[in-house]
N, C-alpha and C positions, 0 to 999 in steps of 0.2 A: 270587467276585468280589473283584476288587481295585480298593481305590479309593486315589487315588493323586496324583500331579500330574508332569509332566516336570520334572526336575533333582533329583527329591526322592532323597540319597542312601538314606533308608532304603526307599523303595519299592523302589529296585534291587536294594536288599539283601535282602527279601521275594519281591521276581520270583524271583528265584535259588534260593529256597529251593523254592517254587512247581515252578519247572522240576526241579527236581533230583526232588521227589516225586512229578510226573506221569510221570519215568520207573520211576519203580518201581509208581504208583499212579496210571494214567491217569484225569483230571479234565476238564470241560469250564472252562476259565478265559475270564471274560472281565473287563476292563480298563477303568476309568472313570475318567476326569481329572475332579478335584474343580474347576478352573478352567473349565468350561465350564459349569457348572450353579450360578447362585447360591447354592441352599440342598442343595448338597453343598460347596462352600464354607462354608458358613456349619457346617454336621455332623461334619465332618470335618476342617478347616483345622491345627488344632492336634492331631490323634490320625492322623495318615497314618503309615505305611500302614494302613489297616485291611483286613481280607479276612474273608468273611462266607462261611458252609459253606451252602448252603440257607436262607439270606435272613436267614441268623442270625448275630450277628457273634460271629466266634470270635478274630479277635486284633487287634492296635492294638502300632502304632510297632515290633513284630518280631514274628515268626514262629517258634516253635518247632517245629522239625522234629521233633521224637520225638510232640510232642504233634498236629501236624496230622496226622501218619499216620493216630496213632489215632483221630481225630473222622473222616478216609475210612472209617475202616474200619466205624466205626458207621452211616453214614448210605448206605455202599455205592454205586458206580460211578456219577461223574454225567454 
């Protein structure tokens, strides 16, 4: 999961990483705007992007690609 907001440069920068690794390591993603929910606003306002592997959050404000590989690769095709 990505949570997120529209215009947030670094969320884009997170999708991108995202997409680059479901091509190698296909993931089911889905996409949450922190603006439509007050108290994802309120969780998340100041640490976007965050993206969460199995409900568990694994990163905040960027994305390491070497590192999110390996957390698919532990928790195996979602």
């Amino acid at each position: 999961m990505l949570y997120g907001r529209e215009g947030c440069c670094l969320c884009a920068d997170a999708r991108a990483v995202l997409d680059r690794v479901r091509i190698r390591r296909p993931f089911a993603l889905t996409e949450r705007d922190i603006e439509t929910d007050e108290s994802l606003l309120a969780a998340y306002l100041e640490r976007i992007p965050v993206v969460t592997i199995d409900g568990e959050e694994a990163f905040e404000l960027f994305v390491d690609e070497s590192e999110l590989e390996r957390r698919l690769d532990i928790v195996g095709p979602g």
